[in-house]
C-alpha positions in Angstrom: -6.6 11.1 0.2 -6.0 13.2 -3.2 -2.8 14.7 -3.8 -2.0 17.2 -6.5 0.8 17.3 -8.6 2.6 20.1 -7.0 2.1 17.9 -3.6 3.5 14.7 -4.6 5.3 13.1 -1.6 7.6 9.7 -1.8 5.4 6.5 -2.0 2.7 8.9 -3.2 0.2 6.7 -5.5 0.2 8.3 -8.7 -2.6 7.4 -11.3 -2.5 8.3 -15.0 -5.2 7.5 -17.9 -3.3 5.5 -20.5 -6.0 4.4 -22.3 -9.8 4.8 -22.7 -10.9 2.8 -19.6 -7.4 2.1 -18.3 -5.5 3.7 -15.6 -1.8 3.0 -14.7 -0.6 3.0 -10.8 3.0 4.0 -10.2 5.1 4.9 -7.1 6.4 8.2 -6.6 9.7 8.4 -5.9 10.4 12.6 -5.7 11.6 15.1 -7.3 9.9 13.9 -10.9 10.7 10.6 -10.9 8.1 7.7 -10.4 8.5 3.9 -10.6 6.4 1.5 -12.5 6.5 -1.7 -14.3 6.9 -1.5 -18.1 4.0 -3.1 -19.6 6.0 -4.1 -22.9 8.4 -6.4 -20.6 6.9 -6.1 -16.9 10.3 -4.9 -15.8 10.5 -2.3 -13.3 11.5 1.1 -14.7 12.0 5.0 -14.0 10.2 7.7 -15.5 9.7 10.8 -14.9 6.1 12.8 -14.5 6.7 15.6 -16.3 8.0 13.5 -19.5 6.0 14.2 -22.8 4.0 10.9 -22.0 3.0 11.2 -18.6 2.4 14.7 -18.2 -1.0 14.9 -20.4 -1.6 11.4 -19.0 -1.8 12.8 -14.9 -4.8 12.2 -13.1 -4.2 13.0 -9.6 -2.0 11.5 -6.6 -3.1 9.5 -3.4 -1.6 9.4 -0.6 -1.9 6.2 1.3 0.7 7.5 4.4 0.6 10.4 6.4 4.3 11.3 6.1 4.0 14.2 9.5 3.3 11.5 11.5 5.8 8.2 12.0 3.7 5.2 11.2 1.6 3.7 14.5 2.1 -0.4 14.9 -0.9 -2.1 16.6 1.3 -4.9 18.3 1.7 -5.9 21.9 4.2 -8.7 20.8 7.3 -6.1 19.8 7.8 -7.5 16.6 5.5 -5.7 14.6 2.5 -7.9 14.1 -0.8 -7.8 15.4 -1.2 -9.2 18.4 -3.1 -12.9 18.6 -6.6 -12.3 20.0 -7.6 -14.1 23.6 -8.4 -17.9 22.7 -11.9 -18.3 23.8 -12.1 -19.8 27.5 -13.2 -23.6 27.5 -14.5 -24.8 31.2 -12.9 -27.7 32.7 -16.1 -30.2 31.9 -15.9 -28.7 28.0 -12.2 -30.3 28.1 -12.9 -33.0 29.7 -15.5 -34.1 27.0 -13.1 -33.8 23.9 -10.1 -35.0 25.6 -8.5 -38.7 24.0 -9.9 -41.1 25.7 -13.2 -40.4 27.1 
């Protein structure tokens, strides 16, 4: 969901218009700091929101977590996957049609 400025949270989405039709996607990190990959090198950098750049460049926030709640794994298997689904049951006579040999 959207996320003003003031209401930035860690790991926030923060989107800002860098060009006519082009947004840029960074990480917020707090405080004002966000990370982001440098477009003149693709290295990963720190900058901060409120720098002479950025700041007229803001758009909104998303947040993609909800940090009140710890996050909720659907896994039976204790390792943090998704459990397999049930394999389909195949009757004994099914089996005994595809097996080698017959």
């Amino acid at each position: 969901f959207r996320v003003w400025r003031d209401n930035l949270d860690s790991g926030d989405l923060v989107l800002f218009q860098t060009w006519r039709n082009r947004m840029h996607v960074v990480i917020f990190l707090g405080g004002s700091e966000f990370f982001h990959l440098y477009s003149r090198n693709r290295a990963g950098k720190v900058d901060k929101i409120d720098s002479s750049y950025f700041n007229t460049r803001f758009i909104c926030g998303v947040r993609v977590k909800d940090s009140d709640r710890p996050a909720k794994l659907e896994s039976t298997t204790g390792f943090g996957a998704p459990a397999s689904p049930p394999l389909p049951a195949v009757s004994p006579s099914a089996e005994a049609a595809h097996s080698p040999g017959s």
